[in-house]
PyMOL commands that place a pseudoatom at each C-alpha (Angstrom):
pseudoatom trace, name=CA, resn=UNK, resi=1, chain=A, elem=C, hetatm=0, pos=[105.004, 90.248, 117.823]
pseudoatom trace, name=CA, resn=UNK, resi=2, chain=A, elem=C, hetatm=0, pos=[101.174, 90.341, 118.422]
pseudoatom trace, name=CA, resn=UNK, resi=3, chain=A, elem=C, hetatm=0, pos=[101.855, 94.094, 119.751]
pseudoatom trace, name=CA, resn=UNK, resi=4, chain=A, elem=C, hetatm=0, pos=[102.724, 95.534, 116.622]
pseudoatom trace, name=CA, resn=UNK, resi=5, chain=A, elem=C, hetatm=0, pos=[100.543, 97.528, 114.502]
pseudoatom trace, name=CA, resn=UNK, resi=6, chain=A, elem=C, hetatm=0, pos=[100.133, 98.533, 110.663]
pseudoatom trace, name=CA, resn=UNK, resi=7, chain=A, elem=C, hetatm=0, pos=[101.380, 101.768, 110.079]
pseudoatom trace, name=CA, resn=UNK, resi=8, chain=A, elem=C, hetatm=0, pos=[98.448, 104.087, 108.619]
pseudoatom trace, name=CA, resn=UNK, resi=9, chain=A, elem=C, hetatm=0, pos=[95.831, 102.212, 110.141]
pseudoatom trace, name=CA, resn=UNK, resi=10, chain=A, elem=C, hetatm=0, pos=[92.607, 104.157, 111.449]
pseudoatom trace, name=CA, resn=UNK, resi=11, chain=A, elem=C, hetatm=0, pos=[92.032, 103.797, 114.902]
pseudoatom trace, name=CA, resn=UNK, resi=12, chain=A, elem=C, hetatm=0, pos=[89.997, 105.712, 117.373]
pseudoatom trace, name=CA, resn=UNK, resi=13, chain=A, elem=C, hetatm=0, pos=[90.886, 107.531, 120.741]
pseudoatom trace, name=CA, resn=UNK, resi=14, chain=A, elem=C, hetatm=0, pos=[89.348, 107.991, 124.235]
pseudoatom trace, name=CA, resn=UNK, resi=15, chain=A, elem=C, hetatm=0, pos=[89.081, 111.368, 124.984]
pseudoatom trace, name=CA, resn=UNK, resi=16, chain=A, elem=C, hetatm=0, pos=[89.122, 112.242, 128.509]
pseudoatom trace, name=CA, resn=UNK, resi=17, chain=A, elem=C, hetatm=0, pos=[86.199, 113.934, 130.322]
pseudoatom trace, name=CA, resn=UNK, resi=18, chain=A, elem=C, hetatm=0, pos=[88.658, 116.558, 131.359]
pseudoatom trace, name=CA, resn=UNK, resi=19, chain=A, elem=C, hetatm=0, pos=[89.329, 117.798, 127.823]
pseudoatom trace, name=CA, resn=UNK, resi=20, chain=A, elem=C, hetatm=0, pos=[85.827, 117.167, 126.503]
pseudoatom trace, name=CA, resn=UNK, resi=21, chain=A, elem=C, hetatm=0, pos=[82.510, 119.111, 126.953]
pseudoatom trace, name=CA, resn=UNK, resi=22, chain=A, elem=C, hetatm=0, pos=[79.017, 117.834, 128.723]
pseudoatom trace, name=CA, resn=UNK, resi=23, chain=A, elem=C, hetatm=0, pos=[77.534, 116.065, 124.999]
pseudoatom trace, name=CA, resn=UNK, resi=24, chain=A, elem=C, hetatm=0, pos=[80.793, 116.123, 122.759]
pseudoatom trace, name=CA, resn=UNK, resi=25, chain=A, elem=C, hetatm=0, pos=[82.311, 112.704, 121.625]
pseudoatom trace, name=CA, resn=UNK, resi=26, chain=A, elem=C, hetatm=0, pos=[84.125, 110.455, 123.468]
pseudoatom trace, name=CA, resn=UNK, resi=27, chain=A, elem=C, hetatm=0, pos=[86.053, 109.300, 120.776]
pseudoatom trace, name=CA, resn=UNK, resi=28, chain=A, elem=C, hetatm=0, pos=[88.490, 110.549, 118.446]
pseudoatom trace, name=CA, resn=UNK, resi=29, chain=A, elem=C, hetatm=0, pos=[88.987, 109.340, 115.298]
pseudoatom trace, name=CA, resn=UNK, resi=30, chain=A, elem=C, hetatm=0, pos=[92.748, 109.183, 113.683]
pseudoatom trace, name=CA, resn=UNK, resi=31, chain=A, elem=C, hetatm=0, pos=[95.497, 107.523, 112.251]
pseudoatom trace, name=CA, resn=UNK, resi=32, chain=A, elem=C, hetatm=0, pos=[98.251, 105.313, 113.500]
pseudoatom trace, name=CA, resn=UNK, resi=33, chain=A, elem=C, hetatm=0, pos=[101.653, 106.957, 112.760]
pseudoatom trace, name=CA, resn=UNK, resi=34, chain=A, elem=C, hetatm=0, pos=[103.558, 104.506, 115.346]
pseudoatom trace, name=CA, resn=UNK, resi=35, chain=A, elem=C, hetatm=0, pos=[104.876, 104.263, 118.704]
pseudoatom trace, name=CA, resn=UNK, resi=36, chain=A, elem=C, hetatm=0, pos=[105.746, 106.575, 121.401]
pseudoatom trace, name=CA, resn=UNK, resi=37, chain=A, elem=C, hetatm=0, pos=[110.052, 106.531, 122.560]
pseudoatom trace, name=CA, resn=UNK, resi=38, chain=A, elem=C, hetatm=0, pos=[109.565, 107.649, 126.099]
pseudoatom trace, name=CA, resn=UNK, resi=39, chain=A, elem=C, hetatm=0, pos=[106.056, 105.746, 127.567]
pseudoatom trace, name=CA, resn=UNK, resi=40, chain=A, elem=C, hetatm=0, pos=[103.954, 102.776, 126.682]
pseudoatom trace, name=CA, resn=UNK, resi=41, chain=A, elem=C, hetatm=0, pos=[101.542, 104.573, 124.258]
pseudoatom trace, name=CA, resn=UNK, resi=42, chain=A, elem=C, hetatm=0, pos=[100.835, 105.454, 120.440]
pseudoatom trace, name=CA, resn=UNK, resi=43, chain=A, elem=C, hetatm=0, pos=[101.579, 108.578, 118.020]
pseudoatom trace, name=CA, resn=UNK, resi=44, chain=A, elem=C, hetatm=0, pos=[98.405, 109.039, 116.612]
pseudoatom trace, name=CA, resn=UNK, resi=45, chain=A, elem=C, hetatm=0, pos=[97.452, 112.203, 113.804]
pseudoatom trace, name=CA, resn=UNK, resi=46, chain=A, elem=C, hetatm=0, pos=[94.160, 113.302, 114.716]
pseudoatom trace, name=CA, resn=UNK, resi=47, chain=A, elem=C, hetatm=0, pos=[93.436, 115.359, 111.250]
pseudoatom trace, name=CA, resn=UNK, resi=48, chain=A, elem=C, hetatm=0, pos=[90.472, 117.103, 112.621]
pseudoatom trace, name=CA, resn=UNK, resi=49, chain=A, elem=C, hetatm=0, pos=[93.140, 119.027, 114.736]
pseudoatom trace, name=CA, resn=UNK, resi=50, chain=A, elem=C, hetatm=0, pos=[95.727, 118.556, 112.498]
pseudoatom trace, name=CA, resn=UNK, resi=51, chain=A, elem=C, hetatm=0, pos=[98.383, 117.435, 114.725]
pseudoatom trace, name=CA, resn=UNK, resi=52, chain=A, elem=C, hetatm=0, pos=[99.916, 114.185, 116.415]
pseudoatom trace, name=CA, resn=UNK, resi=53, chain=A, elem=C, hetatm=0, pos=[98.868, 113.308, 120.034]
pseudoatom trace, name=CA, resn=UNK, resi=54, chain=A, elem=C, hetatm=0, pos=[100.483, 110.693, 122.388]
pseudoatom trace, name=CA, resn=UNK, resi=55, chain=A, elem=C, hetatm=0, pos=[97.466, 108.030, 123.644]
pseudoatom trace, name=CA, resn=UNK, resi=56, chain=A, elem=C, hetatm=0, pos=[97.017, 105.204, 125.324]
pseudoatom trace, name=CA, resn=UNK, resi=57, chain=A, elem=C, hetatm=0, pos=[93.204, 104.431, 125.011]
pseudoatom trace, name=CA, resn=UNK, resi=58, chain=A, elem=C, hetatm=0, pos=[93.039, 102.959, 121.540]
pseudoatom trace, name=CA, resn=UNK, resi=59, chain=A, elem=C, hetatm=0, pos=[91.210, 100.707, 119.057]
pseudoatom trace, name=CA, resn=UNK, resi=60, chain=A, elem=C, hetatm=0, pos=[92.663, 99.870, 115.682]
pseudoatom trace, name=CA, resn=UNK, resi=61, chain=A, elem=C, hetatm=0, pos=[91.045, 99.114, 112.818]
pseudoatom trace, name=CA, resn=UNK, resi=62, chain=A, elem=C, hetatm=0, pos=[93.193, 97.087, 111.069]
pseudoatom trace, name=CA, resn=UNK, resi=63, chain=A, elem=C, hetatm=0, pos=[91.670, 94.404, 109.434]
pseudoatom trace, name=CA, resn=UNK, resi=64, chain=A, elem=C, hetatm=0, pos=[90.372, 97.552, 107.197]
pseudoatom trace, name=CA, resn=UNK, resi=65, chain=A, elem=C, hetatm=0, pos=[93.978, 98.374, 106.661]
pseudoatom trace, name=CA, resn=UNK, resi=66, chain=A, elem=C, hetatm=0, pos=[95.284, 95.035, 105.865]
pseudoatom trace, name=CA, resn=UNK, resi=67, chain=A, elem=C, hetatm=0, pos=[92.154, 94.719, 103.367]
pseudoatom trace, name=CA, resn=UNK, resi=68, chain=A, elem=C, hetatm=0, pos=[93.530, 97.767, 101.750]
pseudoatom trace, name=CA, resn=UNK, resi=69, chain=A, elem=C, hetatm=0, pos=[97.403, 96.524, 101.581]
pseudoatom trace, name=CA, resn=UNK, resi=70, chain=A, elem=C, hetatm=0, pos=[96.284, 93.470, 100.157]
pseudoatom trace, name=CA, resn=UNK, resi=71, chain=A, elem=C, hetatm=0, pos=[94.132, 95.031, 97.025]
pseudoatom trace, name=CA, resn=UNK, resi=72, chain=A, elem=C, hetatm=0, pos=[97.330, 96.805, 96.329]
pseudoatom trace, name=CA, resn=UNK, resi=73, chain=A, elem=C, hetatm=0, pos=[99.180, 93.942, 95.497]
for i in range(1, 73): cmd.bond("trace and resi %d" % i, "trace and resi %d" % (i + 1))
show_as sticks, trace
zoom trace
């Protein structure tokens, strides 16, 4: 159970040196929109690019989230 996630959470990507420039970021930042059906990795929606990608290199943020669920309440 430790593996799952809260949907919505922000987390933030690796970005391989093969798809990034010499001084661009290394990290992207998104949102978690859940897990992948055919590999071990996440659906994240990177809204700079305004699509969904398929990583594996990612830290969540969720205590953020959960803070936010739990005002809601």
């Amino acid at each position: 159970m430790s593996f799952f996630c809260i949907f919505g959470s922000l987390v933030y990507c690796h970005v391989l040196e093969e798809k990034r420039k010499k001084l661009e970021l290394t990290l992207e930042k998104g949102i978690f929109m859940g897990y992948n059906e055919t590999s071990k990795a996440y659906r994240v929606y990177i809204p700079t690019h305004r699509k969904i990608v398929i990583r594996r290199d990612v830290k969540f943020e969720e205590d953020k989230a959960l803070r936010k669920s739990l005002e809601h309440e």
